[in-house]
N, C-alpha and C positions, 0 to 999 in steps of 0.2 A: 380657428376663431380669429375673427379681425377686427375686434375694438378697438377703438382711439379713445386719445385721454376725456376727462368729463369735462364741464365747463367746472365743476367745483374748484377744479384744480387752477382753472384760468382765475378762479376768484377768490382764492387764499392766497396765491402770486400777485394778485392788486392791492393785495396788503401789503404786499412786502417791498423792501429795499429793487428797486428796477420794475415798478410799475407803470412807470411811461412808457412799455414798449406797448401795452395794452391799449394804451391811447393812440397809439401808432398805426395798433391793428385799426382802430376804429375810423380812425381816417384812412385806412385803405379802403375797408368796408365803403367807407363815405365817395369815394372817387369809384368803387364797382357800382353805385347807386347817384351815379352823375348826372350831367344835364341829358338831353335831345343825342347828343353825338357820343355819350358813352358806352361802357361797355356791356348793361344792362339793355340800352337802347337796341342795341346793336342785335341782341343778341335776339329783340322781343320782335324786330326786323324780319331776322331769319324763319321765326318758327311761326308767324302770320304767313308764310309762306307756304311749308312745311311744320309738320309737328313732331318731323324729328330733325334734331342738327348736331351731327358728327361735326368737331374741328379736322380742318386740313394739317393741325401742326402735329402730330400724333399718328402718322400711316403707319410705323411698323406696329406699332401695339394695336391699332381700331384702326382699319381705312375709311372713308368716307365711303364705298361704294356698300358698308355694310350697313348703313342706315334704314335699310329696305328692312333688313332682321329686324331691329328695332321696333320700325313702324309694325312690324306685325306682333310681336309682342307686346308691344301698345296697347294695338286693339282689343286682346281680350280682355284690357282693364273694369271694361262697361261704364266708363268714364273719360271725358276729352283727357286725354292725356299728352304733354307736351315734353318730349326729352331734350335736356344739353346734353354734351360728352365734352369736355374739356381738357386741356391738357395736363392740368395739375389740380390737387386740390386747393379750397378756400379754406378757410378760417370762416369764413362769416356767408357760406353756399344758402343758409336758408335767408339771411337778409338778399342777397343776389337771385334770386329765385322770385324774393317777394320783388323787389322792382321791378324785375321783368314779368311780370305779373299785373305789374301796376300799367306798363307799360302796353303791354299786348291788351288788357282791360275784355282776355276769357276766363270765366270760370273753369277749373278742371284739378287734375295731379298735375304738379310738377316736379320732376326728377332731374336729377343733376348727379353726372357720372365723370368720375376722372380716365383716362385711359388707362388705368393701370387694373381696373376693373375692383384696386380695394376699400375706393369709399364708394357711397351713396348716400345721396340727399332725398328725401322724399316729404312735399309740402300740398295740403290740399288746400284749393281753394274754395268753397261756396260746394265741394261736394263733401259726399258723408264716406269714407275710405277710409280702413285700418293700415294706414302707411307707416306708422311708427312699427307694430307689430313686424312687414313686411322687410323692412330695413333691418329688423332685428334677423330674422331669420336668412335674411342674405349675406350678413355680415358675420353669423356665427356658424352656420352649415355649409359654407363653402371656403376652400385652400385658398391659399396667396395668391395661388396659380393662375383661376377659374377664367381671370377675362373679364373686361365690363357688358360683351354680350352676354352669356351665363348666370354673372350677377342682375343683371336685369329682368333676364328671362326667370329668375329663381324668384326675386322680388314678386313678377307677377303673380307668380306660381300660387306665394302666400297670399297675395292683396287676394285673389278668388279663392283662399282655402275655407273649406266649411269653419274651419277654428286658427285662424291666422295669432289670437295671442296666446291659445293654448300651445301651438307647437311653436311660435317664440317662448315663453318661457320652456319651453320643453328644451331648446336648444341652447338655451341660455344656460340651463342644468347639466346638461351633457356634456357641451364646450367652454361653459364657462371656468376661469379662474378666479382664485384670491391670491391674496400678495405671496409669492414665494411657494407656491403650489402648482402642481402643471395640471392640467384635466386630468381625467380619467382618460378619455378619448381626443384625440382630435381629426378632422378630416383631410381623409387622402389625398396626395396631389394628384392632381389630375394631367401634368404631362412631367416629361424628364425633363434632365438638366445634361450637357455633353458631359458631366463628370459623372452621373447616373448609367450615360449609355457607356462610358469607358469602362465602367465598373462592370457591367453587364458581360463586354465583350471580354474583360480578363476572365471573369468567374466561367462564360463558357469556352474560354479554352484552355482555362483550368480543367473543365468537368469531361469537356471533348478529348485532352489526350490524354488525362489522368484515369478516368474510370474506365471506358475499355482496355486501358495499357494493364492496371493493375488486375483487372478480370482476365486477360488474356495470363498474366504470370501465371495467380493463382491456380486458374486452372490446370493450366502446364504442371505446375507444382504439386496439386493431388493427384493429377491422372500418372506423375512420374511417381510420386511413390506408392502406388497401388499397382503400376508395371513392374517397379524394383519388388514389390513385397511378390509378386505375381511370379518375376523370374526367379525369385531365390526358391520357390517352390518347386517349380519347375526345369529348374538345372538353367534359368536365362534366358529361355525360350519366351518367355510372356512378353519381355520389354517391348521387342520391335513392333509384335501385332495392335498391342495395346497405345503404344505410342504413335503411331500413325495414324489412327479412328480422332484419339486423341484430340491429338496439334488440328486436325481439319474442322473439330466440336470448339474448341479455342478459338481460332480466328472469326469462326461464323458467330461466335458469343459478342467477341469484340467486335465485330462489326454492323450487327443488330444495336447496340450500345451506343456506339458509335451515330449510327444513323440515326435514331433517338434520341441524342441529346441534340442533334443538328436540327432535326426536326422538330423540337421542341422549344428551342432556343429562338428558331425565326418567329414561330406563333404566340410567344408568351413575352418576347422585348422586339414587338411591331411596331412599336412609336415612330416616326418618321419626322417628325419638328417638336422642336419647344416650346410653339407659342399656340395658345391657346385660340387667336383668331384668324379669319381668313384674310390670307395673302395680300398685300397690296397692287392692285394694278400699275402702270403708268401714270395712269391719269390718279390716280392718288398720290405717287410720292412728285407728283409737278404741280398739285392744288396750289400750293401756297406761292410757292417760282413765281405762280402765276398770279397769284392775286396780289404777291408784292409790285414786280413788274407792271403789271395793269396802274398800280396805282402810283409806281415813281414813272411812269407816262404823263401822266398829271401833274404832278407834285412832285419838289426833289426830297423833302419830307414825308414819309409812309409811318403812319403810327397803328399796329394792329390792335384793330379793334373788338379783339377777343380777350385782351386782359387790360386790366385794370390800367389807367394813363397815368405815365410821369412824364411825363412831358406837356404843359400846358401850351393852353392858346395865346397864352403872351410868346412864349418862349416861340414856340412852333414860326406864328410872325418874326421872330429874332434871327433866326435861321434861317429861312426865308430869305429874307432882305440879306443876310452877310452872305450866303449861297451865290446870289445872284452877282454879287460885287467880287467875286471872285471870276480869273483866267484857264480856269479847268474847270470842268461840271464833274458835281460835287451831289452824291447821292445816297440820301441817310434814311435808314429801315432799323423801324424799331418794334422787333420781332422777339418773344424769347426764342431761346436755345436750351436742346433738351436729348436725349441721346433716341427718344424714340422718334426724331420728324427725321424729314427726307435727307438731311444733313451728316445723318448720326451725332448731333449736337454741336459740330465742327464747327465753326465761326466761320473759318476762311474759307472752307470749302462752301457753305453758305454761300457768304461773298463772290465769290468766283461763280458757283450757278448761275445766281443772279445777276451777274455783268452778261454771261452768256443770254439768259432770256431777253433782260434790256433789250441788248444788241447793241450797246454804244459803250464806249469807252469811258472813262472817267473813275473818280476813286468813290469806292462804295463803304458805306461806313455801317456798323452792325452794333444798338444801342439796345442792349436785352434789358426789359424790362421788371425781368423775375431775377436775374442776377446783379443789373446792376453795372457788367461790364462795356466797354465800349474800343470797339478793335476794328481796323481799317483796312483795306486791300487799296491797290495802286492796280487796276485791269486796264492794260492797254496804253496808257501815257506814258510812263517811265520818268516818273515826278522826281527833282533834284530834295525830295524831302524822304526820311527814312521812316513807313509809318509802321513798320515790326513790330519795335518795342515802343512806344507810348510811354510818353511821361506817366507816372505812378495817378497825378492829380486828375489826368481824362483815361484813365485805361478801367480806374480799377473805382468801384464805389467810395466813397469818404467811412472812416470809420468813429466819426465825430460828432453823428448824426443819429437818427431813429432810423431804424428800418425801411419805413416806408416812405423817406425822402434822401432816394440817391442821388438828386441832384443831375439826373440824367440830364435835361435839356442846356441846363450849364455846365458840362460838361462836353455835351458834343457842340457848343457855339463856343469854347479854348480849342476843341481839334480844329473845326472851321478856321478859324480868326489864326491858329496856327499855317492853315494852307493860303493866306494872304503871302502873293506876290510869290509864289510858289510856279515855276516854269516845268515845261517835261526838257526833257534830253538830260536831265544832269544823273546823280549816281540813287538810282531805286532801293539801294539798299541790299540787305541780303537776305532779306524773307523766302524760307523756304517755301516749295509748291507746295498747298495743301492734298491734305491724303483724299484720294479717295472713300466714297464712304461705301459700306458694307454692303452687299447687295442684300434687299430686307428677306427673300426666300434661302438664300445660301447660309447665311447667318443664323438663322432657325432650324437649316434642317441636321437632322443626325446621320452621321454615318450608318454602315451596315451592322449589325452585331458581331459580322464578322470581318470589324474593319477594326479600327483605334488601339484597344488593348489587349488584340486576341491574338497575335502571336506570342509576346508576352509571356499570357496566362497558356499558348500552349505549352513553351518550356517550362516554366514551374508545374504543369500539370506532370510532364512526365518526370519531373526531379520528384515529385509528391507522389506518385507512382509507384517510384524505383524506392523512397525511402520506406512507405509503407510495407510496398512486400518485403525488404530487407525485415522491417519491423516484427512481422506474420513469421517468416520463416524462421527468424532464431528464437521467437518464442516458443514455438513449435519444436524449432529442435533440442529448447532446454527444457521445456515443462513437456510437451509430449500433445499437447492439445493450447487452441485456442483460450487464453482468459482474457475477457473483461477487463478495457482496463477503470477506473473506479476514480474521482475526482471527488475529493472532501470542501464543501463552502463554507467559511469562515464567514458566521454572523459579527456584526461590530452591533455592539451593544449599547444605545443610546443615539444618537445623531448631533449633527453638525449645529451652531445657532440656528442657520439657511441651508434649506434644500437646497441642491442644486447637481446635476448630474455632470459626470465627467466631461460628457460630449451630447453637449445639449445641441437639438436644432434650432434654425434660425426661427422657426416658427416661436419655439419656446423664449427664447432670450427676447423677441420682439413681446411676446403676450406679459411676461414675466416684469421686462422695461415698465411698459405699462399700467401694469398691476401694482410695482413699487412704489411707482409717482403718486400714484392716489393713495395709496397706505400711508407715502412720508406725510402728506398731506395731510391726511387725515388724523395722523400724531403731533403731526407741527403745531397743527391749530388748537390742539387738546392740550401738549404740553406747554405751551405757549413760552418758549424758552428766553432766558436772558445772559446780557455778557457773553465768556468766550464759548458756551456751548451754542447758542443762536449764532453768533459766529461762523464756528465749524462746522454746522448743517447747513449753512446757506453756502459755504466753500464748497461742501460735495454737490449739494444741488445746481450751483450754478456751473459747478466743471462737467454734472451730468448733461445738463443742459445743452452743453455745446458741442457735446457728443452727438444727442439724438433727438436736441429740439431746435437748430440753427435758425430757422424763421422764431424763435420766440412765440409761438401763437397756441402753445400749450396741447402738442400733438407730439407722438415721437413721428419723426421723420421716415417718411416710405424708402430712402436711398441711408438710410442707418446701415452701417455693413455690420457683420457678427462681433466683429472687436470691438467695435465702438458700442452695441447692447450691452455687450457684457462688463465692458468696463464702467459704463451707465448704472449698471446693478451695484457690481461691488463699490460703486461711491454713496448709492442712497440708501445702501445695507449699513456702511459705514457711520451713514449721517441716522438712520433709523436707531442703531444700536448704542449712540451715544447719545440720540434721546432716553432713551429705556435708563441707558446708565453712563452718567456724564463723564464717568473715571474708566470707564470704555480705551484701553491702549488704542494706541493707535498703528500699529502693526494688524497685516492682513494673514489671512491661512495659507500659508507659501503653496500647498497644494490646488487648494480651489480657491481663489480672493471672493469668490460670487458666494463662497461659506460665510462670507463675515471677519471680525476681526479674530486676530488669533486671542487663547484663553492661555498660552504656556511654551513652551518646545519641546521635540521629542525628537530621540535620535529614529532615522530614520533613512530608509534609499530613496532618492528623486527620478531617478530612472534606473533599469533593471542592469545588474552589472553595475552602478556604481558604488562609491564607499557610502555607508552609516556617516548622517553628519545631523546635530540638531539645528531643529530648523523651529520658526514658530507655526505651529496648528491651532486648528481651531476642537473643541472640544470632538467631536466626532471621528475626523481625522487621529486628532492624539491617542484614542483608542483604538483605533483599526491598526497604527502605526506598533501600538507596544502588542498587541494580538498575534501581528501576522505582516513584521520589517518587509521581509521580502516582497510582497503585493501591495502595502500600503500607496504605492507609484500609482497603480489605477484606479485611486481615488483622482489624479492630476486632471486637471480643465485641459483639455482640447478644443480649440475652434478650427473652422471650416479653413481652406486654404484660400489667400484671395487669387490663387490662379486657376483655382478648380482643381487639386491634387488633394491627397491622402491630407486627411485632418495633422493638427500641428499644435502643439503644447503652445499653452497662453503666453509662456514666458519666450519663448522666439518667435512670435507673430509681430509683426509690423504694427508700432502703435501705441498710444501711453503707456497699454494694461502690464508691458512688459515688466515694468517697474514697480509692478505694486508688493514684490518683495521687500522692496523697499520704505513700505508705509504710506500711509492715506496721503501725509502735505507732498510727498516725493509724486506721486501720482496724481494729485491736483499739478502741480505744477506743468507735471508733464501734458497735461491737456491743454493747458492756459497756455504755454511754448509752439503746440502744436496748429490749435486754434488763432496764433498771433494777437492772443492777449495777454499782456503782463499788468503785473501788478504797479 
């Protein structure tokens, strides 16, 4: 399931203390829906052309040469249908959709797709189409994984279904959540992850040298003592004959076994890449090389004209004129950066491409429009000016300001006005070479199953082997047979404030984020609080915030990593449960903080082998703990590794949540530290 937050939420937040970033949005909104040369124009340009348009800044996730897919999913709409595909998402996609609409002046669908394949925009114009239903079922019956072709092709699927709102809400049922609840179901991913295929390859060489090795004992092991019980009958005679048929029925076991899991292993983890679309050609990851260079051929100013403008026509003229009056040629592209275009999001390496395509020397300047930043390369001159690091005032956005005015174009006319009277021959500085970026097929594909962590899982197969039969056999020879061995589960009785599973997926913690927001929401407005409890729920919301809503525009962020959901959780559990009850401590469940606050302390182990110490829990916990000390530990939060390794207790991951042993203000703080804002 891949809901985004409601607008409810954008408009209980315009109540509140920091509702001018709202207004902020709305003047972005207002520049996506600009004059003649915007980004709307631009874009209504394209698709009077064609009526499908793939961006160039997005080849590893969507190439442009899959537009043809597209267009054929289009067509069974039975309606003009016009696609975007964009790099990122909007905030304000069905206002952008309407302009270009106003703009192109055809009645049809209009859909608006990010590359990441998890939003979708769907807007009719002047026809009669269940697009709302259609988006529902795209957005709730398909993984994180699926791709913006799949989502689209799924879309269509529904917009033709005989009952398109019957099976949205059908899947609205199925997948959907409430606050602090995970579905019943949710849908499979549809490709691995290289920490899926390494897992793969330990497990089958775990099962490859462990399960024939310990077949091959075993058997050895009965057929020896039915030759010993054999020869004792027979004065000793039995052993030899019996053991020879034997040892040759053993190996042949084992290696039937053997060849069965190998065989099994290739046809059942066949995945071959990660990514759910097709490959980029050449001429995809050079689309943009090219249309940048095309147009600083022209102009030593390139402004792309697929996202929203900061930089005006005054400015643009500013720059311009100071360009010119300068003794090096001086080449400014204002392009975002993003980790899925032909760059791998590199700035410099950017830079560097693009001096290459040019073909002429001079210093190229890189002024991202979605970040904010602005960073420079020296290609070929060897300028007596160091442009590495950048003064903080032109490198890095202002933080003084609204969102949606970084101030870009006076920002890059202080770099400019800084290369006045600026010579080459002197010392360039010490700017490392930029890295090369990923090649976009090598970087998605998976190794063999029997590559990564299958030697590994061979040697623990045969330790796991060797300990089992040890296990079989002295059973055997103390009880005389085989028993069963028998595992008792200890129910805890009652639960936690907040569900929350020890080792939640990212899937969960993102739907879960989600689901909270709109609940505080929905309680904020109801209890309508005053003094220091309004306060302290606007402290955990706004340190939520800056976790996993950094644009302000009332969506959790698609680049939210696991630490930062979940530390998002346990601050608006915190902030929820101190509406409920404003004498709410403020200490969290040192086991799981996504439980809530703690209700007590219980002696207790934090990990297995160590000493009883009490700690504060949360009611759920406190009773599994006085139940059953010794297991209490696997109630403990795990998140995912940010290297792709074996999961990792919340309390040693990289990141605020480390500290929320330490209580709710200790844990704000540590975001607002991390985030570089203080009080």
């Amino acid at each position: 399931m891949r809901t985004l937050l409601t607008v409810g939420l954008l408009l209980l937040l315009a109540s509140l203390p920091g509702a001018g970033v709202l207004a902020g949005d709305a003047v972005a909104a207002g520049r996506a829906e600009g004059d003649g040369g915007g980004q709307a124009a631009y874009l209504a340009e394209r698709l009077r052309a064609e009526p499908v348009y793939v961006t160039d800044q997005a080849p590893r996730e969507i190439p442009r040469s899959a537009a043809g897919e597209f267009a054929k999913a289009a067509k069974r709409t039975g309606v003009p249908t016009y696609v975007v595909l964009l790099p990122e998402r909007n905030p304000f996609d069905e206002r952008l959709l309407g302009a270009v609409h106003d703009r192109l002046r055809r009645d049809g669908l209009y859909v608006l797709l990010d590359s990441s394949g998890i939003g979708i925009t769907a807007v009719p114009f002047g026809v009669d189409v269940p697009a709302e239903s259609a988006t529902t079922v795209a957005l709730y019956e398909l993984p994180y994984d699926a791709g913006p072709l799949l989502t689209f092709q799924r879309f269509v699927e529904a917009l033709t279904d005989d009952d398109p709102a019957g099976r949205a809400e059908a899947a609205r049922e199925k997948y959907g959540s409430d606050a602090g609840r995970a579905p019943e179901e949710e849908p499979d991913k549809l490709h691995i992850t290289r920490t899926d295929r390494a897992n793969q390859s330990f497990l089958t060489g775990i099962l490859l040298a462990g399960v024939p090795l310990l077949a091959l004992l075993l058997v050895l092991y009965v057929l020896r003592r039915r030759a010993a019980s054999a020869g004792a009958k027979s004065g000793g005679r039995g052993f030899a004959g019996v053991g020879g048929r034997g040892l040759l029925a053993a190996v042949a076991t084992a290696a039937v076994l053997a060849g069965s899991i190998a065989l099994g292993a290739a046809v059942l983890y066949d995945d071959e890449t990660t990514d759910p679309g097709p490959p980029p050609t050449r001429a995809d990851m050079d689309a943009r090389l090219d249309r940048v260079s095309a147009g600083l051929a022209k102009d030593p100013v390139y402004v792309d004209p697929e996202s929203p403008a900061q930089i005006d026509s005054a400015e643009l003229a500013g720059l311009r004129r100071k360009i010119g009056g300068l003794d090096v040629p001086v080449y400014v592209a204002s392009v975002p950066m993003a980790p899925e275009d032909e760059s791998g999001g590199q700035g410099d390496t950017f830079l560097k491409s693009l001096g290459r395509t040019v073909g002429g020397d001079g210093i190229y300047v890189l002024a991202d429009p979605r970040s904010g930043y602005v960073n420079a390369v020296d290609y070929g001159i060897g300028l007596d000016v160091d442009l590495y690091l950048l003064p903080e005032a032109i490198g890095y956005p202002p933080r003084d300001v609204d969102d949606d005015d970084l101030r870009l174009g006076e920002r890059v006319g202080m770099l400019v006005e800084e290369l006045t009277g600026a010579r080459p021959g002197g010392d360039p500085g010490t700017a490392p070479s930029p890295m090369d970026p990923p090649d976009p097929v090598a970087e998605d594909a998976l190794p063999s199953v029997f590559a990564a962590d299958f030697v590994p899982g061979l040697f623990v197969g045969t330790l796991a082997a060797g300990l089992a039969f040890g296990l079989v056999a002295g059973t055997v020879r103390i009880f005389g047979r085989v028993r069963p061995a028998t595992a008792a589960a200890v129910a805890a009785a009652g639960g936690p404030s907040y569900e929350a599973p020890p080792d939640p997926s990212e899937a969960y913690l993102r739907r879960t984020a989600h689901a909270e927001l709109e609940a505080l929401a929905r309680e904020f407005e109801t209890a309508d609080p005053g003094g220091a409890v309004r306060v302290r729920v606007w402290d955990c919301l706004d340190a939520a915030q800056l976790l996993v809503d950094v644009e302000e525009d009332g969506r959790v962020d698609a680049d939210a990593t696991p630490e930062a959901l979940a530390t998002a959780i346990t601050l608006i559990r915190a902030a929820r449960a101190t509406l409920a009850a404003p004498g709410t401590p403020a200490r969290l469940c040192t086991l799981n903080p996504m439980h809530g606050p703690a209700h007590g302390r219980q002696r207790t182990r934090l990990t297995p082998g160590a000493p009883a110490r009490a700690v504060p829990l949360c009611a759920g916990c406190r009773k599994a703990a006085r139940s059953d000390p010794g297991t209490a530990h696997r109630r403990r939060l795990t998140l995912p590794s940010p290297r792709g390794e074996a999961r990792i207790p919340y309390d040693t991951a990289p990141g605020p949540l480390r500290t929320a042993g330490e209580g709710v203000p200790r844990l704000i703080r540590e975001v607002q530290e991390a985030a570089g804002v203080h009080d």
